[in-house]
C-alpha positions as CSV (number, residue, x, y, z in Angstrom):
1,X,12.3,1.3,16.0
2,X,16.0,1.9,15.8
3,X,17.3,2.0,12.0
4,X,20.3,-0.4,10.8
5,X,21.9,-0.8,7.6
6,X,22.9,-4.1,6.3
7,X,24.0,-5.1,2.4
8,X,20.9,-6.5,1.6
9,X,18.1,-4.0,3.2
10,X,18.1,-1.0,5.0
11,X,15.4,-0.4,7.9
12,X,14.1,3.4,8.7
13,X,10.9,4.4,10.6
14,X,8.3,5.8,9.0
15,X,6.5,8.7,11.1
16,X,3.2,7.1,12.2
17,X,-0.3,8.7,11.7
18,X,-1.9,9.2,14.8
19,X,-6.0,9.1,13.8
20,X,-8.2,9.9,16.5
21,X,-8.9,7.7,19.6
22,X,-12.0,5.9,18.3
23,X,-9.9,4.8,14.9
24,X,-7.3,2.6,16.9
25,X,-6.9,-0.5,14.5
26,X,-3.1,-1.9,15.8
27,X,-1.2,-0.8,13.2
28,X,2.9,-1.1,12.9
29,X,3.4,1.7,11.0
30,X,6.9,0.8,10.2
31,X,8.8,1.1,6.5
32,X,11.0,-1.3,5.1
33,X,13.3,0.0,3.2
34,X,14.9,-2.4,0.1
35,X,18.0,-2.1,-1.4
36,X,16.6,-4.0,-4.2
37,X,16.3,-0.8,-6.4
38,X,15.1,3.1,-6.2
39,X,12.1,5.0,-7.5
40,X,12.8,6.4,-11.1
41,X,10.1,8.6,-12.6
42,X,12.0,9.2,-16.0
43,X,12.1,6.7,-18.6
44,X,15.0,5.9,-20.8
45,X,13.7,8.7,-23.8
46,X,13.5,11.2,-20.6
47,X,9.7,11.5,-20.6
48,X,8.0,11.4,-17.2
49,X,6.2,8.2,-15.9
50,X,4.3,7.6,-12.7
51,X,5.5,5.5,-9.5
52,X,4.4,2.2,-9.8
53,X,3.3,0.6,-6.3
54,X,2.2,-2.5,-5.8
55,X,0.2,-3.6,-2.7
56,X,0.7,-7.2,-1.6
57,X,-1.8,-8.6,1.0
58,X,-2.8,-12.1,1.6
59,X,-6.2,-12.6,-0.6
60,X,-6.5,-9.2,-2.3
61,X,-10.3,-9.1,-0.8
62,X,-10.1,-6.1,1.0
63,X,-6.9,-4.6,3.0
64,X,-4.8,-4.4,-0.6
65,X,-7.8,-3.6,-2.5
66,X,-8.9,-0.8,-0.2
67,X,-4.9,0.9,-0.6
68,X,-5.0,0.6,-4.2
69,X,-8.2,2.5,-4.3
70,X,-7.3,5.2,-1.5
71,X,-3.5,5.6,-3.6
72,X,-5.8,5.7,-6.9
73,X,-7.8,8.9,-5.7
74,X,-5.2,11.2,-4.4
75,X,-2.5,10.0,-6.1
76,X,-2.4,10.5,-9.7
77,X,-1.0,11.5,-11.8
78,X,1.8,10.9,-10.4
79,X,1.7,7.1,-8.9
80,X,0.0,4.5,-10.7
81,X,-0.9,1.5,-8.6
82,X,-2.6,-2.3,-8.5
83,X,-2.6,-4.9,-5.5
84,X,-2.7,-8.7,-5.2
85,X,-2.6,-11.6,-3.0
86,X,-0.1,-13.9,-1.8
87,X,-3.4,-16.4,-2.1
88,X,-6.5,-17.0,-3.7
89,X,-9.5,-15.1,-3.1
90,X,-12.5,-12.7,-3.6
91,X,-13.5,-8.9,-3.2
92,X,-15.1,-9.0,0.2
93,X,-18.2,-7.0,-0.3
94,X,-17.9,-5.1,3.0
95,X,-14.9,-3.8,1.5
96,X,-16.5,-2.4,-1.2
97,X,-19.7,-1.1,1.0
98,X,-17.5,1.1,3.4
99,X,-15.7,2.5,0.4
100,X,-19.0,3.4,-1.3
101,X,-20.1,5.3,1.5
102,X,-17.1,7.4,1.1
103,X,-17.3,7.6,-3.0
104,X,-14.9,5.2,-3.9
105,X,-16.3,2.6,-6.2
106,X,-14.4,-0.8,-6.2
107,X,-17.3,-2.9,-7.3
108,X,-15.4,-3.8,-11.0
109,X,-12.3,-5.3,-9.1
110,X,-11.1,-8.5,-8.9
111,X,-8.9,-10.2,-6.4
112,X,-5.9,-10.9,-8.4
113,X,-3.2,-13.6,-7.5
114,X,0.5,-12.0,-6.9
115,X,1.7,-14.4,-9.8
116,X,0.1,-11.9,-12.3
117,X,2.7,-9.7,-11.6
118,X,5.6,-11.3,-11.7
119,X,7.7,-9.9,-14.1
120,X,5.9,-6.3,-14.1
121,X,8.7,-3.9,-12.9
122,X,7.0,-2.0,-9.8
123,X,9.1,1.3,-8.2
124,X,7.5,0.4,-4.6
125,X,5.7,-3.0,-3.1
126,X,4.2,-1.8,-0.1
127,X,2.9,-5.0,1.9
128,X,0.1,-4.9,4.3
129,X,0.2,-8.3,6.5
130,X,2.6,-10.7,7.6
131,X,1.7,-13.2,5.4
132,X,2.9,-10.5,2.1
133,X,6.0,-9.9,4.0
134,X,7.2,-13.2,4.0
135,X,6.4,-13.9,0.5
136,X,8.6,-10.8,-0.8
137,X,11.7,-12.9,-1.2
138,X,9.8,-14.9,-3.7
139,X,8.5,-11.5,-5.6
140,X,11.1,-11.0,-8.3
141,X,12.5,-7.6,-9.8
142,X,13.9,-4.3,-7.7
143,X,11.7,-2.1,-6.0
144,X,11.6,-0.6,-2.7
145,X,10.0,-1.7,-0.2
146,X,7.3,-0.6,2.7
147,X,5.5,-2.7,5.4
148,X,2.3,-1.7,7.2
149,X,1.2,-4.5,9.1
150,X,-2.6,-4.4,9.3
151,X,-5.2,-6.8,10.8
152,X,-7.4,-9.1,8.7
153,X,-10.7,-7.8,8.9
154,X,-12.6,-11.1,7.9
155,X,-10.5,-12.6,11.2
156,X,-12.3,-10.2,13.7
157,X,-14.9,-11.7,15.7
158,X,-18.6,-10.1,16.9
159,X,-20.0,-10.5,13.8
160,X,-21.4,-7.6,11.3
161,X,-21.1,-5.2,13.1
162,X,-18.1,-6.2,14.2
163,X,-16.4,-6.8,11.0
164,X,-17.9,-3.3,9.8
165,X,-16.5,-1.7,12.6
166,X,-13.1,-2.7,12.2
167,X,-13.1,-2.0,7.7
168,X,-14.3,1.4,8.8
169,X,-11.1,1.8,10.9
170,X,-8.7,-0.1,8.6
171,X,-9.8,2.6,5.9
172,X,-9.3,5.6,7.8
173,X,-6.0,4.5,9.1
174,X,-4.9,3.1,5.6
175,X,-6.1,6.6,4.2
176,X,-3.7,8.3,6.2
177,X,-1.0,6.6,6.0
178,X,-1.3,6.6,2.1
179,X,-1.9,10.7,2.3
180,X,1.3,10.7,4.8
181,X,3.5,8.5,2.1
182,X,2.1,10.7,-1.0
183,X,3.2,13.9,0.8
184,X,6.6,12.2,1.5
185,X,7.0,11.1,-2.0
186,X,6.0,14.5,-3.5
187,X,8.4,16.1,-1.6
188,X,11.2,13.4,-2.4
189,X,10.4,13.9,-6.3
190,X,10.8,17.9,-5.9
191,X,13.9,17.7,-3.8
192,X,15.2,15.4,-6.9
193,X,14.0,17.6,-9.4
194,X,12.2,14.4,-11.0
195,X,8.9,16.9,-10.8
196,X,7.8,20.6,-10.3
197,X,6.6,21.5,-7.3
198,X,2.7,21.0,-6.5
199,X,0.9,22.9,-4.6
């Protein structure tokens, strides 16, 4: 995808994650970049503060809920993060089994409707479906902003097996893109001497 500026946003390609042949979700692994505002890690007294990223999906049952969990295991301290959904709806438990079979335990979430954040200042809003990208304009505050478009799972037809099939792959891929953006965002806070480097 060919970048171009504009007043209001800027567009610049994220490199993709390439995950192995038998992990092929169709994922656009593109970034949006807003001009709405930049990542500050410093508060007004000085002291350090995590990034604060927000991932928008469409019900918050599993792709959003998945991220938040992935960011919240290797990426503190330095990024703190929460997800909703531009709609109403609830954890899908095969969400929460193919975490657990990788440790991650997201069985005391709650889907959570977008409208709960409003007014919560967020350094990045990193939406994961078409349906979250066109609500941004309604998302107020300043924040960058990414877009990784991934399927819905609870679309995919076959049935179970299916449907397990396809969260496995939407994990692994949403894994590495989060590991890819972390590394990024490390190296962007060193470079601005916002944090010492990490090994």
């Amino acid at each position: 995808m060919h970048g171009h500026a504009s007043a209001a946003c800027c567009r610049r390609a994220l490199p993709m994650a390439h995950p192995p042949p038998e992990h092929d979700v169709p994922v656009q692994g593109h970034a949006i970049t807003s001009g709405r505002g930049s990542t500050a890690t410093r508060s007004r007294q000085g002291s350090m503060r995590p990034v604060t990223v927000l991932f928008l999906g469409r019900h918050n049952a599993a792709r959003s809920q998945i991220a938040e969990a992935l960011l919240r295991r290797c990426g503190r301290p330095l990024f703190l993060t929460c997800s909703a959904g531009t709609e109403t709806g609830a954890l899908d438990p095969l969400a929460q089994s193919v975490l657990a079979e990788i440790g991650v335990d997201i069985s005391g979430q709650l889907a959570k409707p977008v409208e709960n954040f409003h007014g919560r200042p967020f350094d990045c809003v990193i939406t994961l479906c078409p349906e979250a990208l066109a609500y941004l304009p309604e998302l107020p505050g300043e924040y960058r902003h990414i877009h990784w478009d991934f399927p819905d799972p609870s679309e995919v037809t076959g049935g179970e097996v299916a449907r397990r099939r396809c969260m496995k792959r939407i994990v692994v891929q949403l894994g590495e893109h989060i590991r890819e953006w972390v590394g990024q965002e490390r190296r962007r806070l060193v470079a601005n001497g916002h944090v010492a480097a990490v090994a």
